[in-house]
PAVO-230136 format. One record per residue: residue in one letter; x, y, z of N, C-alpha, C, O, CB in turn. Coordinates in steps of 0.2 Angstrom, whole numbers, plus 5000, padded with zeros to 4 digits. Glycine has a CB too. Layout:
BEGIN
AXYZXYZXYZXYZXYZ ...
***
This chain:
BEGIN
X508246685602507446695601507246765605507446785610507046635603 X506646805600506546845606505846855609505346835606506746915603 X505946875615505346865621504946915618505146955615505546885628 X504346905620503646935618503246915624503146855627503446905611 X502746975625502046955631501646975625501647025621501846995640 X501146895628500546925626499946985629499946995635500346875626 X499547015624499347085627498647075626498547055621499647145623 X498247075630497247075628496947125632496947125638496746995630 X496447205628496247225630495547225628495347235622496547255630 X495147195634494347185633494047235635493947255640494147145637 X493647245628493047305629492447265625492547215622493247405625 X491847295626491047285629491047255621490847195621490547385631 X491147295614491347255608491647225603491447205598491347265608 X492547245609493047225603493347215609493247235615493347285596 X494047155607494547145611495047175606495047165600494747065612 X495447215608496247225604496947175607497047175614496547315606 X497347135604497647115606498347095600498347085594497247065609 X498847105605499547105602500147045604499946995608499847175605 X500747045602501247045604501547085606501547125601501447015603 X501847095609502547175611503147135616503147095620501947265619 X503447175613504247155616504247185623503747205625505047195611 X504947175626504947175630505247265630505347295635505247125632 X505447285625505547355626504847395625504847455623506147385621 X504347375625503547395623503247405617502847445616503247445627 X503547375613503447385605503147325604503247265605504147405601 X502347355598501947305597502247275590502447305586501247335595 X502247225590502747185583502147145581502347125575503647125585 X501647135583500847095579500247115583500047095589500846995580 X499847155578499147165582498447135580498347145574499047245582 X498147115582497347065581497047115583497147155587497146985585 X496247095580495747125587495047085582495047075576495647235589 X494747075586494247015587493447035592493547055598494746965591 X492947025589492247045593492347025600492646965602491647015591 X492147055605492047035612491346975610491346915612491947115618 X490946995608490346945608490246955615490646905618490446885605 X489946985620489946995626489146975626489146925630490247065629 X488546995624487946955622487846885624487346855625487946955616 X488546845623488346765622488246755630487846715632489146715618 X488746805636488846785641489446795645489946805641488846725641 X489546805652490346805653490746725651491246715649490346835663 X490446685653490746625650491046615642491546585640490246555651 X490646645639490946635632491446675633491946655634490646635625 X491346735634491846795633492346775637492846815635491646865635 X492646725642493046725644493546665640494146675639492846715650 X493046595637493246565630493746585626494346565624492746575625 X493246655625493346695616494246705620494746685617492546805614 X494246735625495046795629495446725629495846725625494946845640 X495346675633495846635632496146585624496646555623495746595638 X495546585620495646565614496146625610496646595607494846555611 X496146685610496346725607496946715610497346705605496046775607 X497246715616497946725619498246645619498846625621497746755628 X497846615617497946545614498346555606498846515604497146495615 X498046585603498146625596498846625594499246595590497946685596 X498946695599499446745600500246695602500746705599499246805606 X499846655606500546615607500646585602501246565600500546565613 X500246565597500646505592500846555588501446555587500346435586 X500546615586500846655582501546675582501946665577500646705584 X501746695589502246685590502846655589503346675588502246705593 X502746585591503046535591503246525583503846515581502646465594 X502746525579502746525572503246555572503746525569502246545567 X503446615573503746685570504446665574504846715572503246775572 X504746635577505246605581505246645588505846655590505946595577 X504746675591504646715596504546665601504246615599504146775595 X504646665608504646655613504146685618504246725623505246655613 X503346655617503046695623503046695632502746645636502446685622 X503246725633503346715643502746735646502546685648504046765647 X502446795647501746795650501046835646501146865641501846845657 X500746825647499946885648500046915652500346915658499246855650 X499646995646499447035653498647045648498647045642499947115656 X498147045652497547055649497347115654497547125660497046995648 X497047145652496547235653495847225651495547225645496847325648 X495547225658494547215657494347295662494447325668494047105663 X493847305657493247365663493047325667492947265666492647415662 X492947375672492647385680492847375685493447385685492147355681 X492547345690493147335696493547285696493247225697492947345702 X494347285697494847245696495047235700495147295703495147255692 X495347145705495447145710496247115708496347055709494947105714 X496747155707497247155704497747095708498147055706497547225703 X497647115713498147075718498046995717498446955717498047085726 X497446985716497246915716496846885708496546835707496746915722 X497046945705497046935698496046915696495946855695497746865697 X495746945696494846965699494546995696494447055697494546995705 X494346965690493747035688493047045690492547025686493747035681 X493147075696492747065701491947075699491547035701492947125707 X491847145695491247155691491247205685491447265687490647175696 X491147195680490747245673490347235670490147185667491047245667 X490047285670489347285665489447285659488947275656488847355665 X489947295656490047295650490047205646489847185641490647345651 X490647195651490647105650490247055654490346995653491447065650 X489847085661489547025662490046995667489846945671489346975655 X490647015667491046985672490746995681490447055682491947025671 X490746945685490746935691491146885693491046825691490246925693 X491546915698492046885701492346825698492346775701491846885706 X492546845693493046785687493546795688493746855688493046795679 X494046725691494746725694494946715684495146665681494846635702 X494946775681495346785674496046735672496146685670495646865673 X496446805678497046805677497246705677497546675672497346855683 X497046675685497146595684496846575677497246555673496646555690 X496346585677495846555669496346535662496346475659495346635665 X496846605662497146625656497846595656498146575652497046705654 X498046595663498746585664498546495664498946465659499146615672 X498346465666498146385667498046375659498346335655497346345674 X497546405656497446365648498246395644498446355639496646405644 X498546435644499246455641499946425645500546425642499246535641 X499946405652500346375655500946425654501546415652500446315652 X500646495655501046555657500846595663500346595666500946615651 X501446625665500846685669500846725666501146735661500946725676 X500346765671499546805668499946875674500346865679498346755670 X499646925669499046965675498447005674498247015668499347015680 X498147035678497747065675497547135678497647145684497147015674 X497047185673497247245676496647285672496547275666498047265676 X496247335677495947375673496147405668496747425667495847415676 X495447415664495847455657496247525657496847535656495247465651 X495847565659496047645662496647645664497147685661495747665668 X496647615670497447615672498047585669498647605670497547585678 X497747525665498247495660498447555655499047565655497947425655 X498247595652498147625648498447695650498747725645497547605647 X498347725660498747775661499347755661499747795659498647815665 X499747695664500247655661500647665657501247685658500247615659 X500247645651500747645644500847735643501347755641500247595634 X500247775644500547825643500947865647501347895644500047865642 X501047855654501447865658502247855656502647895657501347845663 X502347785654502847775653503247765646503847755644502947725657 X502547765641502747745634502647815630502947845626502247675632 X502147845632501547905628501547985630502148005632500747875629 X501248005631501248075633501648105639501848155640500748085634 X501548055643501848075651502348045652502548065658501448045658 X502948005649503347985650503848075651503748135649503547915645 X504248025656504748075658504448125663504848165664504948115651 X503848125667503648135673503448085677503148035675503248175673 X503748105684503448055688502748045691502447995694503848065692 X502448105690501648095692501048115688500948175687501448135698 X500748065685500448085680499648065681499448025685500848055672 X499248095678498448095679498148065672497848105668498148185679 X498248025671497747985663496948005665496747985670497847865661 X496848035661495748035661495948035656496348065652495148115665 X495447985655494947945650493947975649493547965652494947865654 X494048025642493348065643493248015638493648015633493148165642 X492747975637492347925632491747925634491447975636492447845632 X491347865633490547855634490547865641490047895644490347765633 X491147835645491147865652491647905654491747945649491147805657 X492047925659492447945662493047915668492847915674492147995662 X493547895666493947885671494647885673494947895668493847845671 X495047875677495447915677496147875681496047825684495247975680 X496647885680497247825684498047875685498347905681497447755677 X498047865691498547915694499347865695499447815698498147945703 X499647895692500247835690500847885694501047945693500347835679 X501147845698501647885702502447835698502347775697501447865714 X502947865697503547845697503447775693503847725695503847855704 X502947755687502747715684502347655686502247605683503147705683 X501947685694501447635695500847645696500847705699501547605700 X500447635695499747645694499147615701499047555702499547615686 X498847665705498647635712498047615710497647655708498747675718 X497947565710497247525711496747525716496147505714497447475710 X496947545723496647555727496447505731496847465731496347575724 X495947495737496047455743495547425741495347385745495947475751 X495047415735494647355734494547375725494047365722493747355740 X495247405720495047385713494647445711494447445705494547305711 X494447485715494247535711494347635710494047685708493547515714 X495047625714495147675711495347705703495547685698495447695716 X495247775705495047835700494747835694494847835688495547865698 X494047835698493247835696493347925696492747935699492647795703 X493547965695493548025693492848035691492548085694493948025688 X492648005687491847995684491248005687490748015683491747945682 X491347995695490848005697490848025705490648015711490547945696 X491148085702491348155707490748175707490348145703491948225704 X490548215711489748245710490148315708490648345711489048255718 X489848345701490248415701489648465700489748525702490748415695 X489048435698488448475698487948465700487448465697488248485693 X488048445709487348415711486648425711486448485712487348405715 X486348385710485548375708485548375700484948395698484948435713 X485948375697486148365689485748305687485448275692486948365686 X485948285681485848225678486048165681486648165683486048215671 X485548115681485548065686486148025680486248035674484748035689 X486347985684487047935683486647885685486147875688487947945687 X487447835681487247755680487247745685486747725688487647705676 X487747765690487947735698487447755703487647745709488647765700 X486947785702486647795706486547875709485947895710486847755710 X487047905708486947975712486848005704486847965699487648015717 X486748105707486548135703487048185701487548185705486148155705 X487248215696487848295693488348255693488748285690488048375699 X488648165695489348145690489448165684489248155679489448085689 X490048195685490548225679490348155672490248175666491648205683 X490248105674490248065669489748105665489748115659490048005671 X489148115670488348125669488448175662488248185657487748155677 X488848225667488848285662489248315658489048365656488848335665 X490048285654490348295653490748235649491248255646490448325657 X490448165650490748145644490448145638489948175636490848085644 X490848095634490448085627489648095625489148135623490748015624 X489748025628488848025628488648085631488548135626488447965633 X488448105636488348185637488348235635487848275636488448215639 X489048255630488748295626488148265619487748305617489348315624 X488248205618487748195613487148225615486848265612487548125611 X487248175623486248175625486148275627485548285629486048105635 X486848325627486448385629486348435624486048485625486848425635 X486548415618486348435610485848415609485448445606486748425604 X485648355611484948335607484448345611483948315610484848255603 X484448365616484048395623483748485622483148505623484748385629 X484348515618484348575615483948585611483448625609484848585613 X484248515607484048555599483448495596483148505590484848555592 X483448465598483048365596483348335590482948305587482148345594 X483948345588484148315583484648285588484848315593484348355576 X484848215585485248165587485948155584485948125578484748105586 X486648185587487048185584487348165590487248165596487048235581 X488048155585488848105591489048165593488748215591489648065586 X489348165597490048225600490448235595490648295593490448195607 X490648185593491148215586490848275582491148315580491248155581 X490148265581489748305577489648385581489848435578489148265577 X489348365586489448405591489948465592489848525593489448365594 X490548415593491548465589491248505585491148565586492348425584 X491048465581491348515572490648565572490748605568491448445562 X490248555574489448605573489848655578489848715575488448555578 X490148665584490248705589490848745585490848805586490348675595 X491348715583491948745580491648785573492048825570492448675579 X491048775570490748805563490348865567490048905563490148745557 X490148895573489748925576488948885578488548925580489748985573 X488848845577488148825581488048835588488348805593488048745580 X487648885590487548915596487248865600487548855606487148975595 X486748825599486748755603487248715604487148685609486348715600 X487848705602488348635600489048705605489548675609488648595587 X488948775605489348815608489148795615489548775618489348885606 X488448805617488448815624488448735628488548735634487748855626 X488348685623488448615626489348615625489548585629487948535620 X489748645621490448625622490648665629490748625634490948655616 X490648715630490648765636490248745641490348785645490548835635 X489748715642489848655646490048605650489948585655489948635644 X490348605645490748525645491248545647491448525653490948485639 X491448585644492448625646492248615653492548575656492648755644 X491648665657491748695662491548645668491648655674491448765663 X491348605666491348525671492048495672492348485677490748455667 X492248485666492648455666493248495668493148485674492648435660 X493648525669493948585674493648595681494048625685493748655671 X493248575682492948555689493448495692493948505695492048535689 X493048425688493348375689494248375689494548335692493048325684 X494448405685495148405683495448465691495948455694495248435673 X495048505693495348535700495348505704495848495708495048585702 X494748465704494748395710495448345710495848335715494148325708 X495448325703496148275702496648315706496848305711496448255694 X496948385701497448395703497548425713498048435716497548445697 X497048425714497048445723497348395723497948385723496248465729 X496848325723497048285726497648245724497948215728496548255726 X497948255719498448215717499048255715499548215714498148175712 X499248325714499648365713500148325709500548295712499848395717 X499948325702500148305697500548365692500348415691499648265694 X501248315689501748375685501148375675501248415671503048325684 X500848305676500548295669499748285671499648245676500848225665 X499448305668498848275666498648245658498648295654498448335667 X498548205656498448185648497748135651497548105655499248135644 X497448175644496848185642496648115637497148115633496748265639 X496248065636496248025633495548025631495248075634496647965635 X495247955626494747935623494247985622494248035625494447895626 X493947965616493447985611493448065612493648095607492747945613 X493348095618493048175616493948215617493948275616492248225623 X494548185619494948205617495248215610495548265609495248195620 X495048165605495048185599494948245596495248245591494748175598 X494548305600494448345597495048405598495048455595493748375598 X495448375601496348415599496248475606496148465612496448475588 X496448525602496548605604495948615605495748635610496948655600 X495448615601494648645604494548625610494148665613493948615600 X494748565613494648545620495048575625494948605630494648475620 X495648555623496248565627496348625628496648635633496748545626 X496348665623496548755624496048795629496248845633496348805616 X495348775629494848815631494848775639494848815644494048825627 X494948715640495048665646495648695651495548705657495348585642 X496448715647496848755651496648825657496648845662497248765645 X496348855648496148915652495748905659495948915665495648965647 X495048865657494548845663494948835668494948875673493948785662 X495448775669495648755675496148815678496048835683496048675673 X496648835673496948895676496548935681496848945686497148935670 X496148955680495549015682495348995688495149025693494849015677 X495348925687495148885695495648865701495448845707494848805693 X496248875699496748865702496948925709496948985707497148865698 X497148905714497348935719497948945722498348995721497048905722 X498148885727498648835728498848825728499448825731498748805728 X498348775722498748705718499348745711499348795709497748635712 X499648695710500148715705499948685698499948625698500848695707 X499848725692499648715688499948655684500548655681499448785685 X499548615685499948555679499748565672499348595669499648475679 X500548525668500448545659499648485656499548425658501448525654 X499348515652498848475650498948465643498948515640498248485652 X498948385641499348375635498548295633498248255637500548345637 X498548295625498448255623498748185623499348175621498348285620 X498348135625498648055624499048055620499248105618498248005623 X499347995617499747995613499747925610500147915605500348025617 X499547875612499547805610499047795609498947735607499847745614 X498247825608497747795604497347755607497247745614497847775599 X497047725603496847645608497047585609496847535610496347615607 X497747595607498047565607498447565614498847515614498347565603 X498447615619498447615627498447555628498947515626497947655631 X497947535632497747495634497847415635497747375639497447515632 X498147405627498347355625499147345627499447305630498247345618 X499447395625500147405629500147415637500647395639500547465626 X499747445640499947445647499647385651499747375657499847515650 X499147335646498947235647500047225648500447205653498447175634 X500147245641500847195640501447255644502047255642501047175629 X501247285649501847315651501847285660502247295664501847405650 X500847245660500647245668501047145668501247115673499547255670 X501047125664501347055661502247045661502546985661501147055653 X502647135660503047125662503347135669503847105671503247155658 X502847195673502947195678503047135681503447125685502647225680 X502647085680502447015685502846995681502346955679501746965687 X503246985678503846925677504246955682504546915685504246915669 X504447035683505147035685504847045693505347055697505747105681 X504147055695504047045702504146995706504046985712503547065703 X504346935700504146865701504746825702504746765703503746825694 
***
């Protein structure tokens, strides 16, 4: 028979969830509303109903499931398997990992999304084949996961590489977290929506945003350039601090390819001293990250175990 973990990545709307072998290949993918609205209690329901799912799935299919790994935002107390707090799901201090391993009579583990996610790309996706690699994640927010020789540090209380809330422009736009000029503030997705329609008062995505700047729109030009040049701030910080051979660039505003990443090289080049220029390369596994590096943190704890 062949072995399979189960995989669940929880976000604010949607869960993605798989089976993946043990050489990290998705062989069945679901996805399913978070329904996060109802509550952290249902939402916790809804994760072990689903991973309750996946196991008969499998079984049907004459697969043999051995663990979970599930991936939730915000701060993750990995050691003790804690999803300590998210705004997104409402989670406080939810012992998950127990939750999901006692209703499936598997072990679990559990693990920020980000870092699950610089994981699968480190060792599955863009960064494989370096040993130190930088996953930033530019979406609604910004965050980041530094993956040494295939491990991802989590930090002394779950919350590192918050990248996102570097101050890069201070006394800038105030942030969710409290301070002012975070990279988040100024330079993710949302940000650029909110510094075109600040410009211009028309209400447009970042995606939009791309393609208005890439046609010459002189407003959607000086919100991209921008953005470039925040973002090249934050990315000089990483690389000081972390002197990394990769940087891969993930979520929503990496989408926009080479328009991002060509003019992003230059900026950071320009900023460099020192430091030794790392290659900067687009993600490579989509959103589907995340869900694989759930089911790669599920293999680690079988063979840690």
């Amino acid at each position: 028979m062949t072995d399979v973990v189960l995989a669940l990545d929880v976000g604010g709307t949607g869960i993605k969830a798989a089976l993946v072998g043990v050489d990290g290949t998705a062989r069945h993918t679901e996805r399913h509303p978070t329904g996060a609205e109802r509550g952290p209690d249902a939402v916790v329901q809804t994760i072990r109903s689903i991973a309750a799912g996946l196991a008969r799935t499998a079984r049907d299919r004459g697969w043999t499931p051995v663990a979970a790994g599930i991936a939730v935002p915000g701060v993750v107390d990995e050691a003790h398997g804690i999803a300590a707090w998210s705004t997104n799901v409402g989670f406080r201090d939810v012992p998950l990992r127990d939750l999901v391993a006692d209703h499936l009579a598997l072990p679990a583990a559990l693990g920020h999304d980000v870092r699950a996610g610089g994981l699968a790309e480190a060792r599955l996706g863009a960064g494989r084949g370096h040993d130190h690699v930088l996953f930033v994640a530019v979406g609604t927010g910004i965050a980041a996961a530094h993956v040494v020789r295939g491990s991802a540090a989590a930090g002394a209380h779950g919350a590192a590489g918050e990248l996102g809330h570097l101050v890069v422009r201070p006394g800038g736009p105030r942030c969710g977290c409290g301070q002012s000029g975070c990279l988040e503030a100024v330079a993710s997705a949302s940000a650029v929506a909110r510094g075109y329609a600040a410009r211009t008062g028309t209400p447009v995505s970042a995606a939009e945003v791309a393609r208005r700047a890439a046609a010459g729109d002189p407003s959607a030009r000086d919100v991209w350039r921008d953005t470039v040049d925040a973002l090249a701030d934050g990315l000089l910080a990483g690389q000081t601090l972390y002197d990394v051979s990769v940087i891969v660039l993930g979520g929503g505003l990496a989408e926009a390819g080479e328009q991002l990443l060509g003019p992003l090289r230059a900026a950071l080049a320009q900023r460099l001293t020192f430091q030794r220029e790392p290659a900067l390369v687009r993600a490579a596994l989509g959103d589907e990250a995340g869900c694989l590096g759930a089911a790669l943190l599920a293999l680690d704890s079988l063979e840690s175990s």
